[in-house]
NUPARO-636449 format. One record per residue (C-alpha): residue in three letters; x, z negated, y negated. Coordinates in steps of 0.1 Angstrom, whole numbers, plus 5000, padded with zeros to 4 digits. Layout:
# NUPARO-636449
ALAXZY;...
//
This chain:
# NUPARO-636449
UNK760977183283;UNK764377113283;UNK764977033318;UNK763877343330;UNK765677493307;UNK768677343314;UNK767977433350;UNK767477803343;UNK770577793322;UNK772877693354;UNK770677923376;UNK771878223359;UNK775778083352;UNK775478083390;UNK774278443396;UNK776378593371;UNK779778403386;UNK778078533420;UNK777878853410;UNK780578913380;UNK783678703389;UNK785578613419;UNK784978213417;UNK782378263445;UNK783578443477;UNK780578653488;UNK779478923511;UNK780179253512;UNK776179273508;UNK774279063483;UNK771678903507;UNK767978943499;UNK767078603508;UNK769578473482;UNK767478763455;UNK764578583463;UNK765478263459;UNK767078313428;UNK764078513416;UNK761778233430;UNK763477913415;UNK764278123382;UNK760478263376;UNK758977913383;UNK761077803354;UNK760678053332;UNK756978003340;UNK756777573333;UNK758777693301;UNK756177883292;UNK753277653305;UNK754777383276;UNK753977673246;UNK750577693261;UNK751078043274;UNK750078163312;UNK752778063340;UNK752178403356;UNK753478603323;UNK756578353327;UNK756778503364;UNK756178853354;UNK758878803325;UNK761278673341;UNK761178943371;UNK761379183342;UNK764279013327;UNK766278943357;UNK765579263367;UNK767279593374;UNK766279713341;UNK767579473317;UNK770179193329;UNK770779323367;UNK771079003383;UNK768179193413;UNK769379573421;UNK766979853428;UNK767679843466;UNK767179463469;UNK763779493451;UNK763079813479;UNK763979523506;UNK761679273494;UNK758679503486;UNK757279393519;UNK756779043506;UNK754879183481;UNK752579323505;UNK752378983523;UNK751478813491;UNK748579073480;UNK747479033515;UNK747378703507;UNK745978683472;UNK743078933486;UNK742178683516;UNK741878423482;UNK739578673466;UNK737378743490;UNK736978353496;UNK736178323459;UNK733578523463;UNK729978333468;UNK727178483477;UNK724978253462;UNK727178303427;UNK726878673431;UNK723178673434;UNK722578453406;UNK724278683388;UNK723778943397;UNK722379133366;UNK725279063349;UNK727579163373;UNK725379503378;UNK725479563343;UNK729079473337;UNK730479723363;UNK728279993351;UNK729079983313;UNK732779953321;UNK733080213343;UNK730880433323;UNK731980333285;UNK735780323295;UNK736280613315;UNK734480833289;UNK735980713259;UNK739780703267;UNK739381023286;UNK737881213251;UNK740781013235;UNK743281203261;UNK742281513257;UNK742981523221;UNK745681343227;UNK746981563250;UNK748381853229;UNK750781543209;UNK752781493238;UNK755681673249;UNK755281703285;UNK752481853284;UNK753482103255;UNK751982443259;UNK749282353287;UNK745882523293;UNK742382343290;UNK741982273329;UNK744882093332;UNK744081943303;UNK740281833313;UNK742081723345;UNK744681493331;UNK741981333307;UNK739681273338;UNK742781113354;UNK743680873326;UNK739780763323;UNK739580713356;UNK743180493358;UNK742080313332;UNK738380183344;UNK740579923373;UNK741979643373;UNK744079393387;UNK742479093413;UNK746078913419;UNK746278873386;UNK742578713380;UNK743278523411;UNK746078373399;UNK745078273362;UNK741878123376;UNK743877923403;UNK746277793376;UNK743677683354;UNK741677523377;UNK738477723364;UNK734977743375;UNK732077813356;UNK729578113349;UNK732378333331;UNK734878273357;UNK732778383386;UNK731378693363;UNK734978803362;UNK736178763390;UNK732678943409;UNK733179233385;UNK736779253392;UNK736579323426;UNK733179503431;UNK735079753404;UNK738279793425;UNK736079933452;UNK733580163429;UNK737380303411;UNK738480383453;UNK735380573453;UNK735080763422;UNK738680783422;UNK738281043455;UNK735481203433;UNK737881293399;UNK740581383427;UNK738281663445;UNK736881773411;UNK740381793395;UNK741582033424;UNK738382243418;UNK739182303380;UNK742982333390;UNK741982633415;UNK739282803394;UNK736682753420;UNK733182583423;UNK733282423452;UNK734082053451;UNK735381883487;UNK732281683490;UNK734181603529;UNK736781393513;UNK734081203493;UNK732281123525;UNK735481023541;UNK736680793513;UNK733180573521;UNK733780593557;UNK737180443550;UNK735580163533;UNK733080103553;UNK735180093584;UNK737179843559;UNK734479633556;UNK733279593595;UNK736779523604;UNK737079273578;UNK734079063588;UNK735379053627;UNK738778993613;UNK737178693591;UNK734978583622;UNK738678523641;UNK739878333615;UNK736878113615;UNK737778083651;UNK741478003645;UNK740377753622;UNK738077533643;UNK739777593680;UNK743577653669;UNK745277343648;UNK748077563632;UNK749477553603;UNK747277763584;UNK747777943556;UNK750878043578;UNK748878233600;UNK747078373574;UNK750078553556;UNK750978673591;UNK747478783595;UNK747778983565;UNK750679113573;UNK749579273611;UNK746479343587;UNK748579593570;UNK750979703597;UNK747679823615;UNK746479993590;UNK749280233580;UNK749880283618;UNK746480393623;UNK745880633595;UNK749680763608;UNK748580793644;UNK744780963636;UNK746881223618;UNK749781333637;UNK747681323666;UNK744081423658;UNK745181563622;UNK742481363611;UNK743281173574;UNK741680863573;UNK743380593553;UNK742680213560;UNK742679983528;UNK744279653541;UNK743279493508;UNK739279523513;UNK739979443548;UNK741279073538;UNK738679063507;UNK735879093534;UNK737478823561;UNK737778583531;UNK734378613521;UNK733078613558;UNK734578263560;UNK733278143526;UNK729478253533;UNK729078303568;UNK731077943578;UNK731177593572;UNK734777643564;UNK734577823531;UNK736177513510;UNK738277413531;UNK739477773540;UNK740277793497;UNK741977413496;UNK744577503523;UNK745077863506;UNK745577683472;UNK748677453485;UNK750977713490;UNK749677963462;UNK752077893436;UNK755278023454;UNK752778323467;UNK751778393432;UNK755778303417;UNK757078583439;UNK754778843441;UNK754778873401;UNK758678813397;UNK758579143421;UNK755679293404;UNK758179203367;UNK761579293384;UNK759579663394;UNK758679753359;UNK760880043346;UNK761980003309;UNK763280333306;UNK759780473311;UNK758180223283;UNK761280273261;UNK760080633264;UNK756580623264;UNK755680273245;UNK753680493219;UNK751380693240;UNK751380393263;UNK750380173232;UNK747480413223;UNK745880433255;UNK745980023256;UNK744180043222;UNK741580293234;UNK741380123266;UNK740879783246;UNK737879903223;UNK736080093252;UNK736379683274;UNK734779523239;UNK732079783234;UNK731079773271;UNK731479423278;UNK729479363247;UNK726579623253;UNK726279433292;UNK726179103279;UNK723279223252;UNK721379383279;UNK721879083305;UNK720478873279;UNK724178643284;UNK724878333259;UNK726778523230;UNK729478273240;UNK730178453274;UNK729178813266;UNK731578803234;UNK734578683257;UNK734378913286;UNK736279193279;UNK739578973278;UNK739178903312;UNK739479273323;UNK742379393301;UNK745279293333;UNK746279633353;UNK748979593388;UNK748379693420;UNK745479933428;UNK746580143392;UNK749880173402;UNK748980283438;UNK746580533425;UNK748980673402;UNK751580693437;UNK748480943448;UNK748281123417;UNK751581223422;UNK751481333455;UNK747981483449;UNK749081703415;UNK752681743413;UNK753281963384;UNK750981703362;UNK751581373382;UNK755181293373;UNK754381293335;UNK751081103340;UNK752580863358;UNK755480773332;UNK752580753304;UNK750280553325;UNK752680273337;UNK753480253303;UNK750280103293;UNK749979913324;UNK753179743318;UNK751579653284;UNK748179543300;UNK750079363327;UNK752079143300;UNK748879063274;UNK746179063297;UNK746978683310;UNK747278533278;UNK743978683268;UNK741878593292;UNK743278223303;UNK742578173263;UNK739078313273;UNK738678043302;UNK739777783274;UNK737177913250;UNK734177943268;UNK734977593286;UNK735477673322;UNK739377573318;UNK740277233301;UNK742677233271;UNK744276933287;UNK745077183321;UNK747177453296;
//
């Protein structure tokens, strides 16, 4: 431990004489590359520190991101965290072609009345009870001072609905580090991702519904529903050819490949926002692409419907760990502490609620599914991590509601931020406990 953090030590003299004294000539402009590879050698030590206290490298990531960060010790400004938001998008590209290849067929439908039960009790259980919660809660919180019962009904519905997903990259990435496999691991990691795409869904639903309670009429846009599963379905064809190429690549092409793959994802994304852009300036036709079920579906294409599926995972694993350092060092450096300085106590309630409604679901599935106790009694700290898909929903909700989305968004990314920083230590302890990680590997 003390190497790394002597290391650390000198990395950040170096930055701050960089940035703070005139020992170092430098440019006009900090670079971005230099950011990033301060952020990248700094998080992977901050992460091995951690690793020796038995704690998850990924919350060393995510801490030191938040740490070196805009918000606390400036070492990364605001604008060069704008610059390098595109490698975040390469690495969840990334970390969703690894999720997809994670995902078995043959594990899924040997669990599958788990899994089934598991995604349904969540959803259900979670959404109801923190949205209740909200609504009474509603009336203690300033922003919302003074405001009638639809908003009110529609802000609840908002919160439940936020609260119900979860993060993949960061189940990815736990499960990579600790090397785990076992019933519980692929459990979570099914139900992860199966409930990312039913929250896309019902998220549309609460959306529609939330701007027919807004407008005092009775019609719901059953159009955008309909849309939202064409969206996913188109997702999910072009994902399967997508992973049939990459089989392709990988017997006829010898590339470097996980190389290709990052770039992959990255045209994967490109594409995307360039054709919902072009089907609506031209044909005024808004259809929105999800790159991130797109590389979930190639990866499991190539795990089920190849010979390559273990191979495809071994190459992906050798260069995960920078993937993972720097897309949570970004994901850390992004969280805003004025917002949780703000909003910690809402944001702490809503964890709380959120927590409860995981036990009492994850519990009632495991009963049902007739699960060892050992497993059942352990799942719900697997789900408890938050990132990507909440925040991006809560971009929408803002957009969608702006009167009501500005405040909900503060609140919500408040909790998040507290998910996002408990939720790896909780569920790599799980992996410990039930056995499918080895004490020796924390």
């Amino acid at each position: 431990m003390a190497l790394w953090i002597t290391v650390l030590i000198l990395l950040l003299g170096a930055m701050f004489a960089f940035n703070h004294t005139n020992l170092i000539e430098k440019p006009e402009n900090v670079s971005a590359a230099l950011v990033l590879g301060f952020l990248l050698l700094a998080a992977f030590c901050v992460g091995q520190i951690l690793e020796k206290i038995k704690l998850p490298r990924i919350s060393g990531y995510i801490i030191a991101g938040l740490a070196f960060g805009p918000y606390c010790m400036n070492f990364v400004s605001k604008a060069t965290i704008v610059d390098l938001s595109f490698i975040n998008s390469l690495a969840l590209a990334f970390i969703a072609f690894c999720a997809g290849g994670e995902l078995k067929s043959s594990h899924l439908s040997h669990h599958i009345k788990s899994i089934v039960n598991l995604v349904i009790s969540q959803t259900i259980i979670v959404f109801m009870g923190v949205a209740i919660v909200t609504f009474f809660l509603v009336e203690f919180i300033p922003a919302f001072a003074d405001i009638g019962h639809s908003k009110r009904l529609v802000i609840s519905l908002i919160f439940g609905i936020i609260s119900v997903a979860r993060s993949p990259s960061s189940t990815i990435a736990i499960i990579s580090e600790a090397k785990a496999k076992g019933k519980y691991t692929d459990i979570v990691l099914c139900v992860t991702i199966v409930k990312d795409v039913v929250v896309i869904v019902l998220f549309g639903v609460i959306v529609s519904v939330s701007k027919a309670i807004i407008s005092n009429t009775a019609s719901i846009d059953w159009m955008f529903f309909l849309m939202l599963l064409f969206e996913i379905i188109i997702a999910i064809i072009l994902g399967v050819f997508l992973g049939k190429g990459i089989v392709f690549l990988i017997e006829k092409v010898k590339v470097e490949f996980p190389i290709v793959i990052i770039g992959i994802g990255f045209l994967v994304i490109k594409f995307s926002h360039l054709f919902s852009s072009y089907l609506h300036e031209t044909f005024n036709v808004a259809i929105s692409l999800e790159p991130l079920l797109i590389c979930i579906a190639a990866g499991f294409c190539v795990q089920n419907y190849s010979n390559f599926g273990r191979s495809f995972l071994q190459k992906m694993d050798r260069v995960s760990m920078p993937v993972f350092i720097i897309f949570f060092a970004i994901s850390g450096a992004s969280i805003n502490i004025d917002i949780l300085r703000t909003s910690w106590i809402i944001g702490l309630v809503i964890v709380g609620v959120r927590l409860a409604m995981l036990f009492i679901a994850s519990l009632t599935a495991g009963v049902i599914s007739k699960d060892e106790s050992l497993i059942y009694k352990n799942y719900w700290l697997g789900f408890i991590t938050q990132a990507g898909v909440s925040l991006g929903l809560l971009t929408e909700i803002v957009r969608r509601f702006p009167s009501i989305g500005t405040p909900i968004q503060s609140l919500l990314i408040a909790a998040i931020t507290i998910n996002q920083l408990i939720g790896p230590i909780a569920f790599k302890w799980a992996l410990i406990k039930v056995g499918d990680a080895k004490k020796k590997q924390t």
